[in-house]
C-alpha positions as CSV (number, residue, x, y, z in Angstrom):
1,X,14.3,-8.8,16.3
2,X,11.7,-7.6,13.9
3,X,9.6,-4.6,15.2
4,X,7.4,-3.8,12.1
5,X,8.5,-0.2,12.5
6,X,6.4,1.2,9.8
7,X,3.3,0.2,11.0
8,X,2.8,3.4,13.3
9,X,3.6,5.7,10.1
10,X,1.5,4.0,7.7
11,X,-1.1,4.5,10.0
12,X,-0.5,7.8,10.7
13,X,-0.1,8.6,6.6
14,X,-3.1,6.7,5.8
15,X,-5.7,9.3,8.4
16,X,-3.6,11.9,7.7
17,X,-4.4,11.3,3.7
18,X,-8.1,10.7,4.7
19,X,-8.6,14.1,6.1
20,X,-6.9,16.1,3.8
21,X,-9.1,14.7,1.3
22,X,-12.2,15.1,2.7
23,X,-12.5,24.1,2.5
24,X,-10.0,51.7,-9.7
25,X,-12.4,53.4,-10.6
26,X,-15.7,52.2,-10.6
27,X,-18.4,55.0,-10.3
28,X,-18.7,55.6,-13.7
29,X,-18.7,52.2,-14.7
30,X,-21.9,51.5,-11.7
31,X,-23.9,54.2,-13.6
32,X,-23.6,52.6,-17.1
33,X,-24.6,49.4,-15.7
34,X,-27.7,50.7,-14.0
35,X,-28.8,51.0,-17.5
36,X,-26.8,48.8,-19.5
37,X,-27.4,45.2,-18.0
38,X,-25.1,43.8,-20.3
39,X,-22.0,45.2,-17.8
40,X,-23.8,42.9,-14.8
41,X,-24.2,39.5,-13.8
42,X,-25.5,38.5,-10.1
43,X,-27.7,35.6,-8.1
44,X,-28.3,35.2,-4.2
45,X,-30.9,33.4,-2.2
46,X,-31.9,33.2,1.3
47,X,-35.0,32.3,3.3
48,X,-33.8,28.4,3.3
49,X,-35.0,26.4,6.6
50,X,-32.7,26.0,9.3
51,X,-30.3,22.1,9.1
52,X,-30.0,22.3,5.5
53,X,-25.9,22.8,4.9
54,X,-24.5,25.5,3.0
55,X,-21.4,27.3,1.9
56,X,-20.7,30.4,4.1
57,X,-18.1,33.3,4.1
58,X,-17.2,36.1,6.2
59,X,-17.1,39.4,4.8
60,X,-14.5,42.2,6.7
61,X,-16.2,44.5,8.3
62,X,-14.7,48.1,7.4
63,X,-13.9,47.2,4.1
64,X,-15.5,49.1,1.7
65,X,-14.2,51.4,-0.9
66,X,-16.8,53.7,-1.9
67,X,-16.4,57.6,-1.4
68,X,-20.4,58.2,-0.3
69,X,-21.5,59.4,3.1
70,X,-23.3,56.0,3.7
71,X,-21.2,52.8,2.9
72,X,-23.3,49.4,2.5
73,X,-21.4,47.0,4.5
74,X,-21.0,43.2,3.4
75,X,-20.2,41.0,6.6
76,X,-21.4,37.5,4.7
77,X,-22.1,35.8,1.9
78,X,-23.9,32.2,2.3
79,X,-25.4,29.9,-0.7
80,X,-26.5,26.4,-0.4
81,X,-28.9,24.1,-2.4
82,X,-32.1,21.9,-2.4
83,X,-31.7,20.0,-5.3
84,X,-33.8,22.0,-6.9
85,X,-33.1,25.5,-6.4
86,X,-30.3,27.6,-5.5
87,X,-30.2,29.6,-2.6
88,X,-28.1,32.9,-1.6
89,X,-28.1,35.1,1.6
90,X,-26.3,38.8,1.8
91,X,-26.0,39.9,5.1
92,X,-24.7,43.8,6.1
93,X,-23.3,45.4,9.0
94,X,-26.2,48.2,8.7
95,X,-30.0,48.5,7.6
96,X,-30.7,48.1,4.3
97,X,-34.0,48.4,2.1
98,X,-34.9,47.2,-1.5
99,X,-33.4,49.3,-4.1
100,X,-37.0,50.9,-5.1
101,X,-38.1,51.9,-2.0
102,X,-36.0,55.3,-2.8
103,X,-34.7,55.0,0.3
104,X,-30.5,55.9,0.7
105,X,-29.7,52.8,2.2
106,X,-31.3,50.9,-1.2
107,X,-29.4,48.2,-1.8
108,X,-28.1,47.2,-5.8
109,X,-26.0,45.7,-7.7
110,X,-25.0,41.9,-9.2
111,X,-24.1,38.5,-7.7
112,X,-22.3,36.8,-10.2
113,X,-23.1,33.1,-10.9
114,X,-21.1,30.4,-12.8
115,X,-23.1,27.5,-13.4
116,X,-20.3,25.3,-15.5
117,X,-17.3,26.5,-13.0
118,X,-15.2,28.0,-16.1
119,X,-13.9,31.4,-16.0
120,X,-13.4,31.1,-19.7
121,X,-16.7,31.2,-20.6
122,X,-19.6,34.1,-19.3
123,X,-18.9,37.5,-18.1
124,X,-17.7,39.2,-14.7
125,X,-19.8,42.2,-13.0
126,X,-17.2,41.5,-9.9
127,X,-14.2,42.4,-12.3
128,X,-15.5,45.4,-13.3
129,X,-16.2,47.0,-9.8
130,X,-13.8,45.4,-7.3
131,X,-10.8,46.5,-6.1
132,X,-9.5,42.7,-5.5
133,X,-11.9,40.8,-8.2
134,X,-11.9,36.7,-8.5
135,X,-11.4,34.9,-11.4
136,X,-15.2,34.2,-12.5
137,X,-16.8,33.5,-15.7
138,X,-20.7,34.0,-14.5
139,X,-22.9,32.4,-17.2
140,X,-26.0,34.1,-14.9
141,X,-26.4,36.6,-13.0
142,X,-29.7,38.3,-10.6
143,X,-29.7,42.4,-12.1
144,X,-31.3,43.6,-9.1
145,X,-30.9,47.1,-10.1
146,X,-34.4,45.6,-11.5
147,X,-36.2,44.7,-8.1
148,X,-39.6,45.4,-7.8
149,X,-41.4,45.5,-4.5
150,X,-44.9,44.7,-5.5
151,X,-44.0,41.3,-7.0
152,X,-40.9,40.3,-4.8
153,X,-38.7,39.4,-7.8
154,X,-35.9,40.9,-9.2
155,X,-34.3,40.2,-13.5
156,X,-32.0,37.0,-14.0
157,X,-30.3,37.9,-16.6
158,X,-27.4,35.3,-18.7
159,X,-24.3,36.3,-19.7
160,X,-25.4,38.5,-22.9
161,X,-27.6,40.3,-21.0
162,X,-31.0,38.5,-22.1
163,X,-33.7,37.7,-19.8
164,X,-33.8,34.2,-18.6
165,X,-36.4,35.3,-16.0
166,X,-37.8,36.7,-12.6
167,X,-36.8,35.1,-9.0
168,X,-37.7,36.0,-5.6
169,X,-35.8,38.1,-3.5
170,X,-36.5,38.0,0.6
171,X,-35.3,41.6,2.4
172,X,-34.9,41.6,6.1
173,X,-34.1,44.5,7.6
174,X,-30.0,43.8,7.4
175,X,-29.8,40.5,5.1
176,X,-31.9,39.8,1.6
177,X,-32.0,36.4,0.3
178,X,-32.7,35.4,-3.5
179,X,-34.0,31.7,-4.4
180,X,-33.2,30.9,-7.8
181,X,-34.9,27.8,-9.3
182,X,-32.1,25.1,-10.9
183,X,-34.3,24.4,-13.5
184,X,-33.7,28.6,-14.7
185,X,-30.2,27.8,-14.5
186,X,-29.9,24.5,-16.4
187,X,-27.2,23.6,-13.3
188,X,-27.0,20.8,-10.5
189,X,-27.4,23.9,-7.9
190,X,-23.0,23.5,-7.5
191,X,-22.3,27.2,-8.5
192,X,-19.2,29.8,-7.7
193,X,-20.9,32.7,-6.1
194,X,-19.3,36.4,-6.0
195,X,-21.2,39.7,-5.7
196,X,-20.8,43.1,-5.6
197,X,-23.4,45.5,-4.4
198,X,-23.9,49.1,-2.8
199,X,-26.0,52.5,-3.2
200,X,-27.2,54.4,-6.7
201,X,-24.7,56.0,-6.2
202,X,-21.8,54.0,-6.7
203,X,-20.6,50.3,-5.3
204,X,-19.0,50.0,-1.9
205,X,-18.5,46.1,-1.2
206,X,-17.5,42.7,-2.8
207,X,-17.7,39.5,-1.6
208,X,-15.8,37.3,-1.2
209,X,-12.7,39.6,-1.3
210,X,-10.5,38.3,-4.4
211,X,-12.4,35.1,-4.2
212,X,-15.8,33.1,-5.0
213,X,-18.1,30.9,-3.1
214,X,-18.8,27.5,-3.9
215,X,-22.1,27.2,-3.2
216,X,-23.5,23.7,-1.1
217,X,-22.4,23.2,2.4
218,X,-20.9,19.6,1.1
219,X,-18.2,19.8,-0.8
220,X,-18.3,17.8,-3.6
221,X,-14.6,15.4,-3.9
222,X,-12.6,15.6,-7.3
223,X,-11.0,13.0,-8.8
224,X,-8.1,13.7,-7.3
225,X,-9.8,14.0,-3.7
226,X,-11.4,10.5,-4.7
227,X,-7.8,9.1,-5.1
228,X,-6.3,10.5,-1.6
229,X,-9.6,8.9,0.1
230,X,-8.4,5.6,-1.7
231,X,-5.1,5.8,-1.4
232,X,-5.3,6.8,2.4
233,X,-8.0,3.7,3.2
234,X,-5.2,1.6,1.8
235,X,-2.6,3.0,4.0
236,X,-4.8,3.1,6.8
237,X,-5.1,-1.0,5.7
238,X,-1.7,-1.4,5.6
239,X,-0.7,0.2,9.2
240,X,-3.5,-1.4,10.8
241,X,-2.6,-5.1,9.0
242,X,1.2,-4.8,10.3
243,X,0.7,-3.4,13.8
244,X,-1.6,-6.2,14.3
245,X,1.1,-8.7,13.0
246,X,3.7,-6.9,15.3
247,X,5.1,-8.2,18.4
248,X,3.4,-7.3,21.7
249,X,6.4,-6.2,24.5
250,X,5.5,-8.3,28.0
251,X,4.8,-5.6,30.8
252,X,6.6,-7.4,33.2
253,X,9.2,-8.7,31.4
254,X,10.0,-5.7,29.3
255,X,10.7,-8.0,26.4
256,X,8.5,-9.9,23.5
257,X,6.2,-12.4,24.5
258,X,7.1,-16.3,24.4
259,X,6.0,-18.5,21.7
260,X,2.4,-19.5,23.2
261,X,2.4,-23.7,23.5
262,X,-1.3,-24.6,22.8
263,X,-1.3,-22.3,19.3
264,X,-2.6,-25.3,17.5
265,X,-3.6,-23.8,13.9
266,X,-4.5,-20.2,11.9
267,X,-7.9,-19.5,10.3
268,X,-6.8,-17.9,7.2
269,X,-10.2,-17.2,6.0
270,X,-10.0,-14.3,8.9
271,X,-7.7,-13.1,10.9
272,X,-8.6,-15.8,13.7
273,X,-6.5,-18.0,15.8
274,X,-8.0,-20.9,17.1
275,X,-6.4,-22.3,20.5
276,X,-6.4,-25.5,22.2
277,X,-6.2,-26.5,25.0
278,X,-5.7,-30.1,25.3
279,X,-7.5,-31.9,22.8
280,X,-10.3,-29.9,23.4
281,X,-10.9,-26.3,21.0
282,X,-12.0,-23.3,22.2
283,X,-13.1,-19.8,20.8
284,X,-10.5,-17.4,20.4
285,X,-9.9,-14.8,23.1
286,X,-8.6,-11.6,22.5
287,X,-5.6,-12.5,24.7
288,X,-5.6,-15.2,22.3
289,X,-5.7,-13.0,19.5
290,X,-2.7,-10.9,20.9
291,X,-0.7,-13.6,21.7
292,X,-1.1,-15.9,18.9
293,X,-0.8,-13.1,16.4
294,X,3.1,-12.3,16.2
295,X,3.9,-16.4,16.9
296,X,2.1,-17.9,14.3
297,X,3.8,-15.5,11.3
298,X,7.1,-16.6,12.9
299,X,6.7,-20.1,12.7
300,X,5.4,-20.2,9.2
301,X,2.3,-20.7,10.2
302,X,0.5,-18.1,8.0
303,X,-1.3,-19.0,4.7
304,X,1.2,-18.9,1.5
305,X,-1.2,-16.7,-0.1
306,X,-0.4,-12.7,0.3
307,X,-2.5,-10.5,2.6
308,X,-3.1,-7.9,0.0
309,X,-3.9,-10.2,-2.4
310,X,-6.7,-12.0,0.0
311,X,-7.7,-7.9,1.1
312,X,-8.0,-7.0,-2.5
313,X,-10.1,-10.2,-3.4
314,X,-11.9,-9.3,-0.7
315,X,-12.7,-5.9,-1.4
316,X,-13.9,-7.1,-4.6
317,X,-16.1,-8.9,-3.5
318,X,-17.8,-6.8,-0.8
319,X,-17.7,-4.1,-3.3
320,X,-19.5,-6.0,-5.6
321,X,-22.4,-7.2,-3.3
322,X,-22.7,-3.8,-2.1
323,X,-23.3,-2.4,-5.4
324,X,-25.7,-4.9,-6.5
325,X,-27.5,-5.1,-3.0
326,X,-27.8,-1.1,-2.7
327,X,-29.0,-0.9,-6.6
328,X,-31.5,-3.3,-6.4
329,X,-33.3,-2.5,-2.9
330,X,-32.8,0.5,-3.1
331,X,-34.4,1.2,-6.0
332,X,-37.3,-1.0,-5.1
333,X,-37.7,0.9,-1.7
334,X,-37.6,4.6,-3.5
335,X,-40.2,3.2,-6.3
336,X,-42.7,2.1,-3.7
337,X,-42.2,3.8,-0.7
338,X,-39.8,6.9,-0.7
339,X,-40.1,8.9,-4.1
340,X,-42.5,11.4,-2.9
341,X,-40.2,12.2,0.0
342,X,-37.3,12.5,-2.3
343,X,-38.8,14.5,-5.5
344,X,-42.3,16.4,-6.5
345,X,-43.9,19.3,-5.2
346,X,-43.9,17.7,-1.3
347,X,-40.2,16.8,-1.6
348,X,-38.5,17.2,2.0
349,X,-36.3,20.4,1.8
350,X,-32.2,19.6,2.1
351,X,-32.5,16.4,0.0
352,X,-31.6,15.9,-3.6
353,X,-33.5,14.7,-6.1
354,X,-32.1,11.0,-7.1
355,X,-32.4,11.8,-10.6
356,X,-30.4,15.0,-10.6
357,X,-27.2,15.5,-12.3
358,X,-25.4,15.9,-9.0
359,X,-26.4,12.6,-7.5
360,X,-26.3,10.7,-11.2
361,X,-22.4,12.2,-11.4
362,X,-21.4,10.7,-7.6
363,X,-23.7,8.1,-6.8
364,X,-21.4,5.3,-8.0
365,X,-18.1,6.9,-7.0
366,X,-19.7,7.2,-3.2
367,X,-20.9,3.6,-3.3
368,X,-17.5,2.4,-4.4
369,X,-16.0,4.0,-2.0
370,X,-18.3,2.7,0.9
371,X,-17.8,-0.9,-0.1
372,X,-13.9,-0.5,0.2
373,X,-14.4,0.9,3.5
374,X,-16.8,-1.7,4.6
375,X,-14.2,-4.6,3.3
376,X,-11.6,-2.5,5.7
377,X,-13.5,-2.8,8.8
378,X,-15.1,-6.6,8.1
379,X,-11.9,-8.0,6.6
380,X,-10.3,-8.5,10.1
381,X,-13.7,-10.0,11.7
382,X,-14.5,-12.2,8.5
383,X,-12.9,-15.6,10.9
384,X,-15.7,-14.6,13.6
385,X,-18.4,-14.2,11.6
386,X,-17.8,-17.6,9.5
387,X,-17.7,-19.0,13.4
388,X,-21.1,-17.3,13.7
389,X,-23.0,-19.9,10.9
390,X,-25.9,-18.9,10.4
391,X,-25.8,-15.8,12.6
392,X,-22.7,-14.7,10.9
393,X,-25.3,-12.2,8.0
394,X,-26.9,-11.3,10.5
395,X,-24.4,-10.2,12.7
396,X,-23.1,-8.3,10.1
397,X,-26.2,-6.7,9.3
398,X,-26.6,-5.6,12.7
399,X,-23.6,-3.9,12.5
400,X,-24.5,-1.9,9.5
401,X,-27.2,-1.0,10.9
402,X,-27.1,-0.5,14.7
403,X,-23.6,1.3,14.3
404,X,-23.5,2.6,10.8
405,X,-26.9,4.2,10.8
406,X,-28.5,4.4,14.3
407,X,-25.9,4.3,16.9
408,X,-22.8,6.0,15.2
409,X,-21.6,9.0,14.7
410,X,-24.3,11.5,12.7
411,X,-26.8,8.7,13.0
412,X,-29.8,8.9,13.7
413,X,-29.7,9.5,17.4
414,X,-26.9,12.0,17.2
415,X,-28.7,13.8,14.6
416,X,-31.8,14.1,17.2
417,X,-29.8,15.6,19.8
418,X,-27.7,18.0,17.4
419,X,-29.6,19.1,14.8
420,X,-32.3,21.3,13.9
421,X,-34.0,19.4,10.9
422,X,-34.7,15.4,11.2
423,X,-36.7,13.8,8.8
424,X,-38.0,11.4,11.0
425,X,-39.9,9.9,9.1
426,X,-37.7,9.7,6.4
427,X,-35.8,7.5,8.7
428,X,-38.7,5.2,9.7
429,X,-39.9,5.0,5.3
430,X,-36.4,3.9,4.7
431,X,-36.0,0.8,7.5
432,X,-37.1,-1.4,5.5
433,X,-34.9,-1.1,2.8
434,X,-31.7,-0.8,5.1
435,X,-32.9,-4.2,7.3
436,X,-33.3,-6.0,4.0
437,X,-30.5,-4.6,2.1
438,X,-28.1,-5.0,5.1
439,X,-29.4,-8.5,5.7
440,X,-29.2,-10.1,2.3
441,X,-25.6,-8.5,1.9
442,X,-24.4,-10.1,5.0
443,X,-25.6,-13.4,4.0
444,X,-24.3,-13.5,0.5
445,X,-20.9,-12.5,1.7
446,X,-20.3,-15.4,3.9
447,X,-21.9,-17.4,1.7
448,X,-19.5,-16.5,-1.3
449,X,-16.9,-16.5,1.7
450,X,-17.0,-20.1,2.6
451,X,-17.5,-21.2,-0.9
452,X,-14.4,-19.4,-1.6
453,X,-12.8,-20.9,1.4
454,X,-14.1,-24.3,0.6
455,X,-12.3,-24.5,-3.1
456,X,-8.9,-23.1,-1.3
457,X,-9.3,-25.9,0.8
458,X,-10.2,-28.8,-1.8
């Protein structure tokens, strides 16, 4: 008596593999660098509108190591990105002013920025004042033993010391914030963050402690997280094929249900059973569906050809139409309609800008990825909607759209009712292109579909 006993674990495996892939002596040394800028390296930014996501960190609070009366007291460090500028936020436990208002509580020091992500390469203010230091290689850094009050800006110095230029720096009465624009840095805005900072006197806190901060509050996948999200949709597949397949125990028998006498004949286009009744056919049921299921692959019934290999054509295919589908509407729609949202001077805040190295580098991952996803969740409907005829595309358009982007989880309701930012009319510039993209993908599929299912046939 077969019991597909791995179907539980596979499933299990395959969301388990989904989620994983988707978190001295310094005083003498802080006096040469007040006039050597060489020694430094630093960058924060603030004053960024409330829903973008960014990278945060908490900062102990008691933790400083300085031997001054007053202590400047990290408690976070937070950075995020616009797609085109990079933002960091400092805040302290205590008051702090800008370091030349002459004022003890004066805040100084560096924050530490590399753009390429290489500790090899660039230089390390953090190393050279922190009791716990992370491995950084800052290729730029904000000097802001530099500040100056009567323009707001504060030196952005590289990693050989030489002035790249001037950015903004935001003081509040416990946090500053410094907004450093991507094109200064030559970067995507994806930058490990550390700082250290304190009096004129001498430093007193690091952040993050031994550590740095990516900054952008959306992690951006590796190759290797790009192959557990694979590897785990596949899984997921796999569980979800065989405990469909498995036997169904009878609640009031306690055993496996009977062979079902008016199984007449499997669609294996899609997972659809077709029962009769009679000589007369029917729709399938899902009682149908259950039933039928576990019978039909023990009396031979199923097609000769492999599930995976009818998945994987599948996937292919879907894949396919997505990409070319996306490419081409969307391009059309961001052309005519949404560039001006998306890049220029009156760009939205929070979104990238299409052309930017960031998007360019993960656009086509992303999309690949969403078309193997979408082939998971259609693959076992594809019988239905080949019922459907003519309202099969559209039926599967509505489901992109009602459920993947209005109705579902982070769409656009949910994002009304739970967050602080909605581009509203972002939403409304970009129906167009999701109605017609959504529809002519739905009708090409089954129209490749039954072709496909016609030749099998023949």
């Amino acid at each position: 008596m077969r019991t597909h006993t791995l179907s539980i674990p596979l499933v299990f495996l395959g969301t388990l593999q989904i989620l994983a892939a988707a978190g001295t002596s310094v005083s003498t040394g802080w006096e040469r660098a007040k006039s050597t800028p060489e020694l430094a390296a630093a960058t924060t930014g603030n004053s960024w509108p409330d829903g973008i996501p960014y990278a945060v960190v908490g900062d102990p609070t008691g933790d400083t190591f300085g031997g001054g009366a007053l202590q400047l007291d990290i408690i976070q460090l937070s950075a995020t990105t616009n797609g085109s500028q990079l933002m960091v936020s400092v805040s302290f436990a205590g008051s702090i002013s800008p370091g030349d208002s002459g004022n003890p509580d004066a805040v100084v020091g560096f924050i530490d920025l590399d753009t390429d992500q290489n500790t090899s390469t660039g230089v390390s203010n953090v190393g050279l004042f922190c009791p716990a230091p992370p491995m950084i290689g800052a290729d730029f850094y904000v000097f802001l033993f530099a500040y100056d009050s009567a323009t707001g800006m504060a030196e952005l110095l590289d990693s050989t010391g030489a002035l790249v230029g001037t950015v903004p720096v935001a003081f509040q009465s416990q946090s500053f914030g410094v907004d450093l624009p991507l094109s200064l840095l030559s970067d995507d805005g994806t930058v490990d963050v550390a700082t250290v900072l304190g009096t004129f006197q001498e430093p007193t806190d690091c952040a993050p402690n031994g550590a740095t901060l990516t900054s952008d509050g959306i992690p951006i996948p590796t190759l290797g997280e790009w192959g557990a999200l694979l590897m785990g949709s596949l899984l997921l597949g796999l569980g979800a094929h065989t405990l469909w397949n498995r036997r169904l125990p009878s609640p009031r028998r306690g055993r496996f249900l009977p062979a079902a006498s008016n199984i007449s004949r499997f669609d294996p286009a899609g997972w659809v059973w077709i029962l009769e009744t009679g000589a007369n056919w029917r729709k399938p049921s899902i009682l149908g569906l259950l039933i039928a299921a576990p019978r039909a692959e023990e009396e031979g019934i199923m097609a000769e050809t492999s599930f995976l290999r009818r998945f994987s054509g599948f996937t292919l295919r879907v894949t396919l139409l997505h990409l070319v589908t996306y490419t081409l509407i969307g391009w059309a729609s961001y052309a005519l309609l949404a560039k001006d949202y998306w890049s220029g001077p009156e760009a939205l805040p929070g979104l990238r800008d299409p052309l930017s190295d960031h998007v360019q580098r993960w656009i086509w991952p992303a999309q690949i990825l969403r078309g193997i996803l979408h082939a998971a969740v259609l693959y076992p409907l594809l019988g239905a909607f080949l019922e459907m005829r003519r309202w099969g595309g559209l039926m599967i358009a509505a489901l992109l759209l009602v459920i993947g982007a209005v109705a579902g989880i982070s769409g656009w309701i949910e994002s009304l009712v739970y967050t602080t930012t909605v581009h509203f009319e972002l939403n409304l510039v970009h129906l167009p292109e999701i109605v017609v993209q959504t529809l002519l993908f739905g009708y090409l599929l089954l129209w490749w579909e039954r072709r496909i299912q016609t030749r099998r046939s023949a």
